[in-house]
N, C-alpha and C positions, 0 to 999 in steps of 0.2 A: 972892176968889182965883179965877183962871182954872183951868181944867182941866188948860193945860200948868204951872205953879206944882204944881199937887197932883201931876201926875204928877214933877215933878221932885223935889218932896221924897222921893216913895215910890222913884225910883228911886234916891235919895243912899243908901238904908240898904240895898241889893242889894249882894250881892259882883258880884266884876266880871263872873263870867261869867254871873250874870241881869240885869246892867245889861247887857253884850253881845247878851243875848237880846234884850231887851226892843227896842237899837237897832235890832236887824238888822228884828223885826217892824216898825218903823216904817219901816225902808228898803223893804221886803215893799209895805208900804200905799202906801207914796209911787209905787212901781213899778206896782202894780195900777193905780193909778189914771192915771197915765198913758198906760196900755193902753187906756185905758177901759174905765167900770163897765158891767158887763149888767146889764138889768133883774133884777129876780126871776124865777123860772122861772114862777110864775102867771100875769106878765104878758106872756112871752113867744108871739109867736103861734106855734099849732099844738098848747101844750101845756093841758090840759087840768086841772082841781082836782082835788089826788090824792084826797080824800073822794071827791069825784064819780065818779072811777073805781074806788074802792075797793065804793063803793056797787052799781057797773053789774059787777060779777064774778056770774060763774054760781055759786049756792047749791050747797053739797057736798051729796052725799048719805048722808054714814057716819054712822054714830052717834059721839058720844065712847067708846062701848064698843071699837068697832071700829077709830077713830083710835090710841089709848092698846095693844089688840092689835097693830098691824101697828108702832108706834113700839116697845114692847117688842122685838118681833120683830129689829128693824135693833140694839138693843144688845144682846139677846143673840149676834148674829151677830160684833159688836164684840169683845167678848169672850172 
């Protein structure tokens, strides 16, 4: 059984307005692609692995005592 078979059976037992959904995403996909796909952002030039920059961020220097004080702080202002 292909993929489009399976999806046509799953979408036989939808009401119509998730069979509607379902077409309009596939008009979505048909459209995108016609636009042409971009790469992934990893392989796009310039940008960089978010680990790797998550990695190269300046160390805090609060405690979690001090984090947990000053976040208290902003709800009880809420409040």
């Amino acid at each position: 059984m292909s993929i489009t078979d399976l999806i046509y059976q799953h979408v036989c037992k939808l009401s119509a307005t998730d069979a509607l959904e379902v077409l309009r995403f596939i008009e979505f996909i048909e459209f995108k692609q016609q636009q042409g796909a971009k790469p992934p952002i990893e392989s796009q030039p310039g940008n960089i692995n978010l680990l790797q920059w998550l990695e190269n961020l300046p160390a805090g220097t609060r405690s979690a005592d001090e984090l947990y004080r000053d976040l208290q702080a902003l709800r009880n202002e809420w409040e």
